[in-house]
VOBA-1610 file (N, C-alpha, C; in pm, whole numbers, padded with zeros to 5 digits, always signed):
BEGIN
Unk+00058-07451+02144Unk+00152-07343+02130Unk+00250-07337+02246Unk+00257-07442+02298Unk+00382-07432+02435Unk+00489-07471+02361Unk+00542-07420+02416Unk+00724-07442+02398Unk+00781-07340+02296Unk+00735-07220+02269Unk+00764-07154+02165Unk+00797-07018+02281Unk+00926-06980+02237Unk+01010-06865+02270Unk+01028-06752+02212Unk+00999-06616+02253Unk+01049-06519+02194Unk+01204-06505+02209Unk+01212-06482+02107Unk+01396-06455+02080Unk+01413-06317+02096Unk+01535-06304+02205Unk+01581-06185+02220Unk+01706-06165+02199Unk+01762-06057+02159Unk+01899-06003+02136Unk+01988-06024+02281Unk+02136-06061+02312Unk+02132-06054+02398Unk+02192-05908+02469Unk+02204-05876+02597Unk+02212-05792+02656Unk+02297-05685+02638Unk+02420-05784+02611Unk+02526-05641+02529Unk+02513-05645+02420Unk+02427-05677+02366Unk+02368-05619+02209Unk+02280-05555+02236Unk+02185-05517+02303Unk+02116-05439+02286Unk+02138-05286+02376Unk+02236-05333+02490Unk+02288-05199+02518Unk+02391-05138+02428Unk+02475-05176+02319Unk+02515-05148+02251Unk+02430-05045+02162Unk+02364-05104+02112Unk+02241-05069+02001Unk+02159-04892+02107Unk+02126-04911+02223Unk+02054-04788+02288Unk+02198-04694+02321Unk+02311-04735+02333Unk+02437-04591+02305Unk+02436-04610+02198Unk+02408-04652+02075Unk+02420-04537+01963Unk+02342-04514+01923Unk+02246-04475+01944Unk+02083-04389+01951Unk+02122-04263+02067Unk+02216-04258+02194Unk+02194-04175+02271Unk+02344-04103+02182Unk+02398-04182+02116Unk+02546-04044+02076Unk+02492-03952+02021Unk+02539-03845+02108Unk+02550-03694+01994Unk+02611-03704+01867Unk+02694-03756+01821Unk+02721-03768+01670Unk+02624-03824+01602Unk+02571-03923+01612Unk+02476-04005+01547Unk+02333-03874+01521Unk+02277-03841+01661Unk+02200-03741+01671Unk+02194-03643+01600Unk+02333-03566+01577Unk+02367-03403+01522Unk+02363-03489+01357Unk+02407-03633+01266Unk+02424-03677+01202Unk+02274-03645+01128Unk+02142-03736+01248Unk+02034-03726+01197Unk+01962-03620+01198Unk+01971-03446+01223Unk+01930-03392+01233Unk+01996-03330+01087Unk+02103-03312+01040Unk+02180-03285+00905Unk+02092-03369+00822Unk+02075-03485+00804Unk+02023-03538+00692Unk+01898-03535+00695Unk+01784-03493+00817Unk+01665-03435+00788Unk+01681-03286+00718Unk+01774-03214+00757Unk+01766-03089+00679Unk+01812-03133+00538Unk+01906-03215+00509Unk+01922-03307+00339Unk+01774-03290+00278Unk+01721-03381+00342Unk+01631-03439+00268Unk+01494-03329+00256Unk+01504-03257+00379Unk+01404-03136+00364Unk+01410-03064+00190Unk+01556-03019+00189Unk+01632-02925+00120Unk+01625-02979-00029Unk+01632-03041-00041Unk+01620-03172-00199Unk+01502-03249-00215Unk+01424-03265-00141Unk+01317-03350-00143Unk+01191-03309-00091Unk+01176-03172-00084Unk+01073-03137-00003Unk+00921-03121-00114Unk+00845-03204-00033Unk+00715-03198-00112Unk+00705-03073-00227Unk+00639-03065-00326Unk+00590-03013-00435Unk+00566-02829-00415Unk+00669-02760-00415Unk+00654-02613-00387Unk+00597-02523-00515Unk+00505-02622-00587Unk+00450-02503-00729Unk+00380-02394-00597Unk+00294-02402-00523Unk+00239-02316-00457Unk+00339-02189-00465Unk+00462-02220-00333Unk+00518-02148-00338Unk+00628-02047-00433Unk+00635-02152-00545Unk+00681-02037-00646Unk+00575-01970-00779Unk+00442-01977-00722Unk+00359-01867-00768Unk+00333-01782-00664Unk+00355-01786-00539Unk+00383-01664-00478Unk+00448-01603-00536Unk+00590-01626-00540Unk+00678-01581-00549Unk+00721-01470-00632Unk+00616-01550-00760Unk+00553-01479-00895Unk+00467-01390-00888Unk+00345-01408-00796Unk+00242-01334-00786Unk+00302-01195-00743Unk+00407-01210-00591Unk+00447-01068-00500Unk+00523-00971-00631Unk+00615-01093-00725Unk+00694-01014-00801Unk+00633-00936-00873Unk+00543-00995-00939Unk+00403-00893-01038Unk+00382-00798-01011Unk+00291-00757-00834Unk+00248-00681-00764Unk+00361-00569-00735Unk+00432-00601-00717Unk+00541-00513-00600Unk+00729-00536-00654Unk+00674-00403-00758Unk+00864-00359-00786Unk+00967-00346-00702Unk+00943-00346-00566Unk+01039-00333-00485Unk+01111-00464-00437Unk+01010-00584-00473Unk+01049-00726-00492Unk+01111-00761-00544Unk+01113-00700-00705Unk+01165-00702-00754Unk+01331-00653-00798Unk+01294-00550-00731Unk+01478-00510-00668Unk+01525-00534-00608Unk+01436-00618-00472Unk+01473-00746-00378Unk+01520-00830-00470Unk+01510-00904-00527Unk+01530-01028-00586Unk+01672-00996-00687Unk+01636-00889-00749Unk+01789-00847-00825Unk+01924-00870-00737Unk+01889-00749-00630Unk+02044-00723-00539Unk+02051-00835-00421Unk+02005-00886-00427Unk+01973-01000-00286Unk+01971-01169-00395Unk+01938-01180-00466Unk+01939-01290-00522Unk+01809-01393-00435Unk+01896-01543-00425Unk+01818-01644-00298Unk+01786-01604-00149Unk+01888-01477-00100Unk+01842-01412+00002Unk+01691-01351+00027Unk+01687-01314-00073Unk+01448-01231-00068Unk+01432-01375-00079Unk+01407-01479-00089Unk+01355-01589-00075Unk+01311-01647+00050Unk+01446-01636+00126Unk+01393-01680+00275Unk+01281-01703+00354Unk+01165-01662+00331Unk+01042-01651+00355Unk+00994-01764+00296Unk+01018-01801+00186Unk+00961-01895+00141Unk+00999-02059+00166Unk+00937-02145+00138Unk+00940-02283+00126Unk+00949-02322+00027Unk+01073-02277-00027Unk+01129-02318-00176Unk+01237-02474-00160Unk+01243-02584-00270Unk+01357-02641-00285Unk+01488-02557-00377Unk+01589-02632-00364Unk+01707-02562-00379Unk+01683-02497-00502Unk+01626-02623-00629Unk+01621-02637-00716Unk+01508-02470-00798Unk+01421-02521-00687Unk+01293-02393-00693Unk+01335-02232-00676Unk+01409-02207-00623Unk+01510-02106-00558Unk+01609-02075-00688Unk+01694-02177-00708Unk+01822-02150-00844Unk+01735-02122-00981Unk+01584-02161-01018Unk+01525-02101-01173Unk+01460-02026-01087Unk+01437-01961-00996Unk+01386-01811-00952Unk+01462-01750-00986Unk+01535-01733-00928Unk+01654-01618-00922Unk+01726-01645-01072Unk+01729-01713-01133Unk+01819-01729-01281Unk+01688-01682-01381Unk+01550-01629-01358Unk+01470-01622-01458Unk+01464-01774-01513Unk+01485-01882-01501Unk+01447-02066-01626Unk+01340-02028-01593Unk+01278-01996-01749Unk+01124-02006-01795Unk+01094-02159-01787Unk+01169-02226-01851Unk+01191-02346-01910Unk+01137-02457-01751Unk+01215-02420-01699Unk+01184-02498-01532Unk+01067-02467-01502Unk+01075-02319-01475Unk+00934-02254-01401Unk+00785-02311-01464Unk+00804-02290-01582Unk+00675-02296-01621Unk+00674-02509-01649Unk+00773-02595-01603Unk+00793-02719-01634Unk+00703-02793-01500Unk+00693-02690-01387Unk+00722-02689-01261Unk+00519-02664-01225Unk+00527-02564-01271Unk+00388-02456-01233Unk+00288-02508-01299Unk+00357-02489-01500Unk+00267-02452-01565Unk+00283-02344-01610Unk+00186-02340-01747Unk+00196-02203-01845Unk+00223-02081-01746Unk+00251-02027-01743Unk+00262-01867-01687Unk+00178-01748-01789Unk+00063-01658-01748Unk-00007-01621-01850Unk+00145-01438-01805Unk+00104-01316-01895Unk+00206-01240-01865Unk+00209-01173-01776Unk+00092-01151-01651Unk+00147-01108-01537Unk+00248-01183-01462Unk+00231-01301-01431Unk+00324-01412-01391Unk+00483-01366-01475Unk+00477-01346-01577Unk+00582-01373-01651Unk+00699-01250-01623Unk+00646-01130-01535Unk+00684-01030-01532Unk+00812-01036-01447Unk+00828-01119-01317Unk+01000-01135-01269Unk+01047-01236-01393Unk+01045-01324-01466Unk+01159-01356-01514Unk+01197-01296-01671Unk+01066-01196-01697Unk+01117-01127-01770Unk+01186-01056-01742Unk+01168-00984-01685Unk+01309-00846-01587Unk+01461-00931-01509Unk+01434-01058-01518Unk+01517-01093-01478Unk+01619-01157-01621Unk+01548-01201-01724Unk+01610-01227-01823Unk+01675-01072-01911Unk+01575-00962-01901Unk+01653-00870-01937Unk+01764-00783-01858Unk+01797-00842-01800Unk+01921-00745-01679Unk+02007-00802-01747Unk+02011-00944-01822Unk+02189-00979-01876Unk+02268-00979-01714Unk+02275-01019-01608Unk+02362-01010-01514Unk+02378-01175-01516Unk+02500-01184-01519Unk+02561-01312-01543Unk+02662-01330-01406
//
């Protein structure tokens, strides 16, 4: 095994390569597209939108949270975007695509939310 060399990049290639790892653009770049990918891609939130369901069941005042506030009463949660837009719109269709059957306590925010007609 003599005569065998590791190959290296040379010098102004690789100081090249460590300033753009130290730019702040690059940096502020990768910290945006972790929040991307958080925001669109974030692991499996059925949990969190049977909370969401459960508090609404329990507690009418959530429920008037969720009316006049919309995705705002959400904040608390670890919702995707997607999880958040058939909350607040009442999609049975999503929700329950998402969760699963909903028996009718569950069903109680997007019923109140389908009967408000607020468009």
């Amino acid at each position: 095994m003599t005569g065998l060399r590791v190959a290296q990049a040379p010098a102004h290639s690789r100081r090249k390569f460590q300033d753009v790892w130290r730019d702040p653009l690059v940096d502020e770049f990768a910290e945006r597209r972790e929040e991307f990918v958080v925001a669109f891609w974030e692991p499996d939130s059925r949990d969190e939108v049977l909370r969401v369901l459960e508090r609404a069941a329990d507690d009418p005042a959530f429920i008037a949270q969720l009316t006049d506030q919309g995705s705002e009463a959400l904040q608390d949660y670890h919702l995707t975007m997607q999880a958040k837009a058939a909350l607040v719109s009442g999609d049975v269709n999503w929700i329950q695509g998402h969760v699963g059957k909903l028996d009718e306590r569950l069903m109680t925010w997007p019923s109140c939310r389908l009967g408000q007609e607020i468009w």
